[in-house]
N, C-alpha and C positions, 0 to 999 in steps of 0.2 A: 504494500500500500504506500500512497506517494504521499506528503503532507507539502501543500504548499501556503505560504502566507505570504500575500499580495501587500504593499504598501502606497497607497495615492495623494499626494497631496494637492488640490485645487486650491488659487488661490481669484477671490471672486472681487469686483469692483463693485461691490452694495455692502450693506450694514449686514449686521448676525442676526438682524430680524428678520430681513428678508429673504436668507438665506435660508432660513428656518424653515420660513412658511411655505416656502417652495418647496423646499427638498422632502420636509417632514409630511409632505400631502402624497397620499396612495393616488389620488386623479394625475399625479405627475409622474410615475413609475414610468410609465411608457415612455415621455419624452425623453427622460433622461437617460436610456439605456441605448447602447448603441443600437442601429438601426438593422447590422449587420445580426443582432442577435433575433431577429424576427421573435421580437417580445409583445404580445398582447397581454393586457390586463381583463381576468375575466369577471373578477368578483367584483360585484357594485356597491361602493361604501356611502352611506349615509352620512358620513363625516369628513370632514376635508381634515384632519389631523390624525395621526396614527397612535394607536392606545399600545399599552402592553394585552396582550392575548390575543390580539387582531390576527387572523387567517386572510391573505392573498393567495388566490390563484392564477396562474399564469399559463401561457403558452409560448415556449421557447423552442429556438430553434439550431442548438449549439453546436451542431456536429451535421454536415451534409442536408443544410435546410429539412431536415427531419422534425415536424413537430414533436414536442412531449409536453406534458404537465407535470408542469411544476408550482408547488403549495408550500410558501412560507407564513412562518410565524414573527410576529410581533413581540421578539421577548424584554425588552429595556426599551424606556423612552425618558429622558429626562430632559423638560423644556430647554430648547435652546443648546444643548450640550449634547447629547449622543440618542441615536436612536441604533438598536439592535435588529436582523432579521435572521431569523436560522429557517434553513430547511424541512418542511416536514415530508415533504413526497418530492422524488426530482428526478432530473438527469445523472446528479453530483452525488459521490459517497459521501460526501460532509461539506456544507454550506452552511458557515456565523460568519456575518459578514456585519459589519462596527461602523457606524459613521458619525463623525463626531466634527464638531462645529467651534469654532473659537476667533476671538476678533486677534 
């Protein structure tokens, strides 16, 4: 088994509020993911911000435009500072993927 750990740092010309409210909204999953990963969002959220327990389903395309689904979770949110997603169903043998926010 392979363990890899990614490192990204974007660096954004807006405030840490804006940053927020963007990134931390499940209506934006789509946009922000490259386009190459043929990613639809399938679940319909009620809420323009993301809770901990929260379920997203998706439709990804990672390997020879092959759909699969794939269902993460919502495990850590803390305003303005880190929002958490893990994997519950997917392509991937292990998906916690951290994002976290800072002026």
């Amino acid at each position: 088994m392979f363990n890899y750990t990614l490192y990204r740092k974007q660096l954004l010309p807006i405030t840490l509020e804006q940053a927020w409210e963007y990134f931390s909204s499940p209506h934006n999953l789509q946009e922000i993911t490259p386009k190459e990963m043929g990613f639809t969002v399938l679940s319909k959220h009620k809420t323009d911000k993301m809770y901990p327990g929260q379920i997203i389903c998706y439709h990804v395309k990672p390997v020879l435009n092959i759909p699969l689904f794939w269902m993460t979770e919502i495990t850590h949110v803390r305003d303005k500072e880190y929002f958490v997603d893990e994997q519950r169903f997917g392509p991937y043998s292990f998906w916690h993927h951290q994002h976290f926010f800072q002026q």
